[in-house]
Backbone as numpy.savetxt, mean C-alpha at the origin, in Angstrom:
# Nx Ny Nz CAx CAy CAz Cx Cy Cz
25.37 26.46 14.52 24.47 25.70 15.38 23.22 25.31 14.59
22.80 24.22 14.63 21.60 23.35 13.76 20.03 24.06 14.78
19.07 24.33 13.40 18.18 25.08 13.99 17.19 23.88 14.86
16.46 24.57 15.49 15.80 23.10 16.32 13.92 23.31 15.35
13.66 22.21 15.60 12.38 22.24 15.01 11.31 22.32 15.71
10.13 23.20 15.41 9.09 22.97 16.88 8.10 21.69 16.68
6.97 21.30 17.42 6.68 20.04 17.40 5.87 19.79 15.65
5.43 21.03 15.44 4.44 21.30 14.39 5.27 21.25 12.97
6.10 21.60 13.14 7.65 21.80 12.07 7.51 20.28 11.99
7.79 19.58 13.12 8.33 18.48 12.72 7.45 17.63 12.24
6.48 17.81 12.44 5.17 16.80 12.02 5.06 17.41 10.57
5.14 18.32 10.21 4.85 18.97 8.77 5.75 18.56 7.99
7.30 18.23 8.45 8.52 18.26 7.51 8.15 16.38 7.75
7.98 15.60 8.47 7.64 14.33 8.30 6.87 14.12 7.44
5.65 14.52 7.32 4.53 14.43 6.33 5.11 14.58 5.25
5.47 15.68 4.88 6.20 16.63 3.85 7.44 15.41 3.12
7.80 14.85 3.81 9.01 13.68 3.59 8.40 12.46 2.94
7.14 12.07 3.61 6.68 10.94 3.45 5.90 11.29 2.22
4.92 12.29 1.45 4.21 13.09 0.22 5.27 12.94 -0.49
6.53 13.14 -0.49 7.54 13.32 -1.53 7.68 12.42 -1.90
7.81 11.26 -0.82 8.71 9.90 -1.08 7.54 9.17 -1.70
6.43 9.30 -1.53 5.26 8.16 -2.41 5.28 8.40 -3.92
5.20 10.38 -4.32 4.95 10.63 -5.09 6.05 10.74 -6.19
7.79 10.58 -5.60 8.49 9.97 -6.38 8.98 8.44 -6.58
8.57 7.43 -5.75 8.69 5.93 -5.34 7.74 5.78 -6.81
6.02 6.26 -6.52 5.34 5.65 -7.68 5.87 6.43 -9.48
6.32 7.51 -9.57 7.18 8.13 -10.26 8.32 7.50 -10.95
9.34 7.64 -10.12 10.52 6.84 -10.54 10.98 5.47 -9.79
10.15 5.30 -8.91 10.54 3.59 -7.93 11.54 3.92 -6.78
12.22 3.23 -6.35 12.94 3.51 -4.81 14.74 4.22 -5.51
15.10 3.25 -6.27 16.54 3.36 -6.83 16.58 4.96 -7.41
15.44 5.68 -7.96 15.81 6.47 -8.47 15.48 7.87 -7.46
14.67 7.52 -6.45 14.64 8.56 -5.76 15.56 8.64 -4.60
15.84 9.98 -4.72 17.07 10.54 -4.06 16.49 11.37 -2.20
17.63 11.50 -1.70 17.15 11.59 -0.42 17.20 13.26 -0.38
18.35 14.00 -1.89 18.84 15.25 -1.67 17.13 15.70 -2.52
16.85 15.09 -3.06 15.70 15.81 -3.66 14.32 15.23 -2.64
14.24 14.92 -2.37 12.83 14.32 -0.80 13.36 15.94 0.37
14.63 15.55 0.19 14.63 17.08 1.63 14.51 18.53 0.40
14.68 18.60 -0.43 14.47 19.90 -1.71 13.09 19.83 -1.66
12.01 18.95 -1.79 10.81 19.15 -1.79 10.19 19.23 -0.46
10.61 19.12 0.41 10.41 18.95 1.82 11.04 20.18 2.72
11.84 21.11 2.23 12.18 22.07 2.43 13.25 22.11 4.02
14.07 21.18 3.62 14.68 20.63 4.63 16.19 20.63 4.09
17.33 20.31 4.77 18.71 20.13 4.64 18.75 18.32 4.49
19.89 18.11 3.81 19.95 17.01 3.80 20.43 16.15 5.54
20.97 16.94 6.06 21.53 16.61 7.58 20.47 16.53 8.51
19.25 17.33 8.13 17.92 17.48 8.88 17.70 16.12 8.46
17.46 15.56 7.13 16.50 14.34 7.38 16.84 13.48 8.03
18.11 13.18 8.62 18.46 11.94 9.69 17.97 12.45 10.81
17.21 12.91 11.09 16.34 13.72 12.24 15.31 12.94 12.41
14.91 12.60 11.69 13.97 12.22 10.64 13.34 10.83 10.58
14.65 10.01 9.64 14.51 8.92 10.03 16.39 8.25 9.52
16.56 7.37 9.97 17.47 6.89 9.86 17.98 6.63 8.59
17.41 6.34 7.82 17.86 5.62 6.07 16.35 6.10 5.15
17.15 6.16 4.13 16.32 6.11 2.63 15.31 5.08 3.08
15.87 4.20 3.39 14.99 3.08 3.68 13.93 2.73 4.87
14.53 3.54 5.60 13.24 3.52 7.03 12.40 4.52 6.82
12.51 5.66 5.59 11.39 6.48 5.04 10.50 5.33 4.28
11.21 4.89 3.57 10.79 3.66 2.35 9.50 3.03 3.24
10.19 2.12 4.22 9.51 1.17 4.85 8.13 2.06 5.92
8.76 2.72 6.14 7.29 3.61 7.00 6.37 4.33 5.81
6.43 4.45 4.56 5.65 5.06 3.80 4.82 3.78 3.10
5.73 2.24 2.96 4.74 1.46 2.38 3.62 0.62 3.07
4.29 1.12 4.70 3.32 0.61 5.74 2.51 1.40 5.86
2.36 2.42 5.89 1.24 3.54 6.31 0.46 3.89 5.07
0.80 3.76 3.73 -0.27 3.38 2.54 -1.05 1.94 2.71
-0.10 0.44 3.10 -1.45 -0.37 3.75 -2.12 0.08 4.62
-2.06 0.98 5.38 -2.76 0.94 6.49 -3.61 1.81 6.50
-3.77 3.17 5.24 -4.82 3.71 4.75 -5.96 2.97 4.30
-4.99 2.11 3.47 -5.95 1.39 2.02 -6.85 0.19 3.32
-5.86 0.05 4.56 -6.95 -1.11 5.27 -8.08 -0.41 5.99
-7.79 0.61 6.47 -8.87 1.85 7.31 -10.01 1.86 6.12
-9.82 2.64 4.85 -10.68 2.51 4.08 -11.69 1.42 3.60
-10.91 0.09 3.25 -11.73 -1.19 3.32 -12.40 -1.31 4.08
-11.87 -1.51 5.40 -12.19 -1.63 7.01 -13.97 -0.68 6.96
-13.82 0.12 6.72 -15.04 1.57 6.79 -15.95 0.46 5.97
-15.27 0.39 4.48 -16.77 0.52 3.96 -17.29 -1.26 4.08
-16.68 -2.15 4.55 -17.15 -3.07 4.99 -17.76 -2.84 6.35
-17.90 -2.36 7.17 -18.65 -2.18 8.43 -20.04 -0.98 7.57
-19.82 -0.24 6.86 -21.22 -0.14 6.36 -21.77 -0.67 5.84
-21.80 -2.01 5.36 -22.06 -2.56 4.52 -21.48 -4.29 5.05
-22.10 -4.78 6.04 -21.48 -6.09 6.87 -22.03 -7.09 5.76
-21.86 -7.15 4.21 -22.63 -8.20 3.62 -21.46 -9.05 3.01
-21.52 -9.64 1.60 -20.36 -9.66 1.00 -20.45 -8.22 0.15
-21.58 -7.68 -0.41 -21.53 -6.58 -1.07 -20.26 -5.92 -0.49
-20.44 -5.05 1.05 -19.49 -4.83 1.33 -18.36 -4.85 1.37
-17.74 -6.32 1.20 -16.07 -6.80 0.60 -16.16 -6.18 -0.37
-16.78 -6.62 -1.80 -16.55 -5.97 -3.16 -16.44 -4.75 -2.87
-17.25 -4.11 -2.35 -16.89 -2.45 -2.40 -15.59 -2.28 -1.67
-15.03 -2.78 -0.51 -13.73 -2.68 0.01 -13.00 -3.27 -1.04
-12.88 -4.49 -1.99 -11.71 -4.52 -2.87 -12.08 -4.06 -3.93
-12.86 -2.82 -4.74 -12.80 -1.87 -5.76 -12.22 -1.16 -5.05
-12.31 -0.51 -3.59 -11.42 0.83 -3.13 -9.96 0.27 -3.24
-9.46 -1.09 -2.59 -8.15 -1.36 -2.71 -7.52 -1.22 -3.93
-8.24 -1.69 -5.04 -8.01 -1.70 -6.28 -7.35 -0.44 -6.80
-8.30 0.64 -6.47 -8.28 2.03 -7.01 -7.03 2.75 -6.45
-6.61 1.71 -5.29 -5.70 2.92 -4.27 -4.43 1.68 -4.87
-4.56 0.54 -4.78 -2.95 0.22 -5.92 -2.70 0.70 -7.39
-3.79 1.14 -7.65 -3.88 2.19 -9.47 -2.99 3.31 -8.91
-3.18 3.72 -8.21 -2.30 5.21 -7.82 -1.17 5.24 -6.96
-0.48 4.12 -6.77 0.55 3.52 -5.83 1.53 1.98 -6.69
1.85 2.43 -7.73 2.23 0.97 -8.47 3.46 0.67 -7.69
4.35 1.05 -6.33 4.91 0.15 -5.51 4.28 -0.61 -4.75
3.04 -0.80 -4.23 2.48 -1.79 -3.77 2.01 -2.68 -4.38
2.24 -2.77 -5.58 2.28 -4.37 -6.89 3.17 -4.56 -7.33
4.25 -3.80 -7.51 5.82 -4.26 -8.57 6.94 -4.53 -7.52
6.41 -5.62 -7.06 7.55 -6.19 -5.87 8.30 -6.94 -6.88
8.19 -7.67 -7.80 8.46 -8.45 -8.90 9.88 -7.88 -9.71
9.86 -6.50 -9.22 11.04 -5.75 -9.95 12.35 -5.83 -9.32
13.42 -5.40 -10.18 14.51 -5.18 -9.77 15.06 -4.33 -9.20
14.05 -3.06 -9.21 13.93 -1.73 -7.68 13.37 -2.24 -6.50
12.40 -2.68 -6.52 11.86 -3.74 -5.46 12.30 -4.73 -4.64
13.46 -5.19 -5.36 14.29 -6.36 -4.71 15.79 -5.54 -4.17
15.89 -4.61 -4.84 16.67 -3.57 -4.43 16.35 -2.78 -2.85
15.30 -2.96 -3.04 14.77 -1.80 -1.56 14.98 -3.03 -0.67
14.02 -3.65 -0.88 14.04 -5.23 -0.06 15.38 -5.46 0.54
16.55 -5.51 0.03 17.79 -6.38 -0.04 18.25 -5.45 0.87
17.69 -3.89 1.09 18.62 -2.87 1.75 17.74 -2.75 2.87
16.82 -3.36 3.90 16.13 -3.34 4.48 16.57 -3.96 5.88
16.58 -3.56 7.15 16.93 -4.32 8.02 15.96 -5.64 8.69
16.16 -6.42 9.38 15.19 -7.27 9.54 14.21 -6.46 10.28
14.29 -5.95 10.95 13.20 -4.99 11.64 12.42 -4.49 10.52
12.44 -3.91 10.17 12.07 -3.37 8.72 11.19 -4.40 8.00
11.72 -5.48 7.81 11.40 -6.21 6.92 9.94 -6.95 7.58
10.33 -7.29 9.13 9.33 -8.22 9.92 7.91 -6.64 10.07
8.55 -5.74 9.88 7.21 -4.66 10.21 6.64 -4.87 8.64
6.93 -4.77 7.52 6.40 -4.83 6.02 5.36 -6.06 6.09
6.23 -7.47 6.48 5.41 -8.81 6.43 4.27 -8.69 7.86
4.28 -8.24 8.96 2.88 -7.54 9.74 2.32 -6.94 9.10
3.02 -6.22 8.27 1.03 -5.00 7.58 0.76 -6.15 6.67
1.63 -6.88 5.42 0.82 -8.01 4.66 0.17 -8.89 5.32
0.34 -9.20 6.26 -0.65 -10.18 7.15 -1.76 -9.62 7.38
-1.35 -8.47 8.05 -3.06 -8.15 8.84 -4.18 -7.72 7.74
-3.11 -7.30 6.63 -3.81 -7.00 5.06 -4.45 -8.00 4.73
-3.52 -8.97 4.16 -4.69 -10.47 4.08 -5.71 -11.37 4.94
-5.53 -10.88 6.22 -6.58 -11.03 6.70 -8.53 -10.67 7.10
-8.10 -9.41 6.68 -9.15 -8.27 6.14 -10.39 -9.39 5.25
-10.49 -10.08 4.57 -11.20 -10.41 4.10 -11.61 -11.79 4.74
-10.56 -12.07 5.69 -11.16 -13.62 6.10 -11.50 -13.80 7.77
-11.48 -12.84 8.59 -11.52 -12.35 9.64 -12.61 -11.61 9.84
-13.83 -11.66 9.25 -15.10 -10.92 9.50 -16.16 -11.66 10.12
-16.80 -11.38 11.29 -17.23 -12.20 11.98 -18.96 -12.46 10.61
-19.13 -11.40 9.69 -20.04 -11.70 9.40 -20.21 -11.67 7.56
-19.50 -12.17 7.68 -18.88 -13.24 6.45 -18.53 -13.98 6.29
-19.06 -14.90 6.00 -18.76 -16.39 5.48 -18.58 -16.85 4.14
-17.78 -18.01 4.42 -16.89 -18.13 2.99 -17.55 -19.40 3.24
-17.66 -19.68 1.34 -18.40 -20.83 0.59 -17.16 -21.64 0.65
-15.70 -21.15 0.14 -14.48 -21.72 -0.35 -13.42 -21.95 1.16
-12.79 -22.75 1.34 -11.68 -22.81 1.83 -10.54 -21.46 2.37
-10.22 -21.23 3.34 -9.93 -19.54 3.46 -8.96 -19.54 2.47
-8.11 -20.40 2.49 -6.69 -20.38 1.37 -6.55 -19.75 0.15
-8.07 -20.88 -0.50 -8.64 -20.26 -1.81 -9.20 -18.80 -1.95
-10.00 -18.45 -0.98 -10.21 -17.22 -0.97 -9.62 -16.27 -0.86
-8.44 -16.23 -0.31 -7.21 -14.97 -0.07 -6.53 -15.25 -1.83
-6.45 -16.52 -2.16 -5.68 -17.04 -3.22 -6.67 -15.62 -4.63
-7.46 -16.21 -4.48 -8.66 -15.45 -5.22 -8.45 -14.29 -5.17
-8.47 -13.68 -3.98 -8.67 -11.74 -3.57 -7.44 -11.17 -4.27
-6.06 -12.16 -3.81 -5.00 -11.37 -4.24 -4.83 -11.81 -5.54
-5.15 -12.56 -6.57 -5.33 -12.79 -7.37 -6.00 -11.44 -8.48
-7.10 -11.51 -7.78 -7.97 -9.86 -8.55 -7.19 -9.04 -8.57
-6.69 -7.94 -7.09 -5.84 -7.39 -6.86 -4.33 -7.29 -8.05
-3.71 -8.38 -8.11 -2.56 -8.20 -8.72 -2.60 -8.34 -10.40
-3.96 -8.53 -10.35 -4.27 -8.50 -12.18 -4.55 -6.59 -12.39
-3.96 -5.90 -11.72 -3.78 -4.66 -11.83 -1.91 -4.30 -12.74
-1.51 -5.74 -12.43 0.31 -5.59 -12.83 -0.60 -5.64 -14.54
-1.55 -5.88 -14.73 -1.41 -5.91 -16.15 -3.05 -5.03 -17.16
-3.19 -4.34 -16.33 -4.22 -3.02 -16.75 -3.63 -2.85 -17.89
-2.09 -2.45 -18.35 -2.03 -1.81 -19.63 -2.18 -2.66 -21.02
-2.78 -3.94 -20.63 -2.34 -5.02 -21.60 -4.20 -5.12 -22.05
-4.91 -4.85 -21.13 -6.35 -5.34 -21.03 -6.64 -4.50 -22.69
-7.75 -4.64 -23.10 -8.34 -4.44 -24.59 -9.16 -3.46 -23.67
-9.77 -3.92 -22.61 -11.28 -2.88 -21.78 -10.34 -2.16 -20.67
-10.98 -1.26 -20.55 -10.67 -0.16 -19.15 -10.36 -1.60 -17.82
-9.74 -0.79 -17.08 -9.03 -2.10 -16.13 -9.51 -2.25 -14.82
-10.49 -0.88 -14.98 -10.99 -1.03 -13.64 -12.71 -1.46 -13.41
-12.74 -0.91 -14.59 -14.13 -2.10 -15.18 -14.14 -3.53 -15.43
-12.80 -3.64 -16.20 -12.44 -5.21 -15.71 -12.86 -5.78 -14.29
-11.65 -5.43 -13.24 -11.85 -6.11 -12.12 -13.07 -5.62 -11.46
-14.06 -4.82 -11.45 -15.19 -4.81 -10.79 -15.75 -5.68 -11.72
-16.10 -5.75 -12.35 -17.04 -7.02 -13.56 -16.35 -8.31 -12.43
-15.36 -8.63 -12.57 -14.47 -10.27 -11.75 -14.98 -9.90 -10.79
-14.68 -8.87 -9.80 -15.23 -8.77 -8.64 -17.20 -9.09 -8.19
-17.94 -7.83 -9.16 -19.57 -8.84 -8.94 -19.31 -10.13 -9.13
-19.01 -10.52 -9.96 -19.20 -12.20 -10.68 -18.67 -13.17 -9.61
-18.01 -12.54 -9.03 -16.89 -13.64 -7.97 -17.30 -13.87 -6.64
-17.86 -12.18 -6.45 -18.00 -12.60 -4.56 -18.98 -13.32 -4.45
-20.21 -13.69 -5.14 -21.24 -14.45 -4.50 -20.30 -16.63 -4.80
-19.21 -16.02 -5.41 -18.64 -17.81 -5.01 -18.16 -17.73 -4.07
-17.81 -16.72 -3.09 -16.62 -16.33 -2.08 -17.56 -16.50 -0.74
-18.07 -16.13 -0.66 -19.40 -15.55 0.20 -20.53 -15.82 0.25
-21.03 -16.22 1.87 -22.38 -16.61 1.52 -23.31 -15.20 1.88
């Protein structure tokens, strides 16, 4: 008989599932992490994790939604302390810092990436493209910020900074001094 879990169990072995799965996704990427080693670190049976969640992949997809949705809480914060454009810059150095420590939320470009993607149900897929939306909206949706540029250009711009993180290892200077240097220099074109 399969043991039952109490409510606290289960919230711990979820967590516990989702810690594993980031910290081998940014590790080895989606293809290489295994579901028998996520329940080994999670201290679970492999039959427990369909308890759980349905697929490799509905762990996948609930772990890359709930890292946007840290990284937007965090922005979110320090732009309401800070209602200026200053404030944006300081919300996209934190975004910055939190895709440095998460390189699946920039290497969509890959062939693990298109892999996870391809194994994704549309449900799945339409919940991923909601958090990128409400993500890119974050910067153009502030009642007290105003943009000098066209919104287009400006998201064009943000994610622009952002994804010049795919190439930190190439920079001659530290990479995160890079994009804060682009970042002062930029928001006063972005922002009035």
């Amino acid at each position: 008989m399969a043991r039952s879990f109490t409510e606290r169990e289960k919230e711990n072995i979820k967590k516990g599932l989702q810690d594993a799965c980031k910290r081998s996704w940014t590790q080895y990427g989606y293809k290489k992490t295994s579901v028998d080693e996520l329940c080994r670190e999670a201290g679970i049976s492999k039959g427990a994790f369909y308890l759980f969640f349905e697929s490799k992949e509905a762990l996948f997809c609930e772990v890359l939604c709930s890292v946007q949705e840290q990284i937007r809480q965090v922005a979110s914060r320090a732009m309401e302390e800070q209602k200026d454009r200053y404030g944006a810059a300081k919300a996209l150095k934190l975004i910055y810092r939190e895709y440095d420590k998460n390189n699946f939320l920039y290497n969509s470009n890959t062939t693990d990436f298109t892999i996870f993607m391809n194994r994704l149900t549309e449900d799945q897929i339409k919940k991923i493209e909601a958090s990128n939306n409400v993500n890119q909206q974050l910067f153009l949706d502030q009642p007290y910020l105003k943009l000098k540029v066209d919104a287009d250009m400006a998201a064009s711009v943000i994610y622009s900074l952002i994804m010049n993180i795919k190439n930190k290892d190439i920079f001659p200077c530290n990479h995160t001094e890079t994009f804060d240097f682009m970042v002062d220099h930029l928001i006063d074109s972005l922002y009035e």
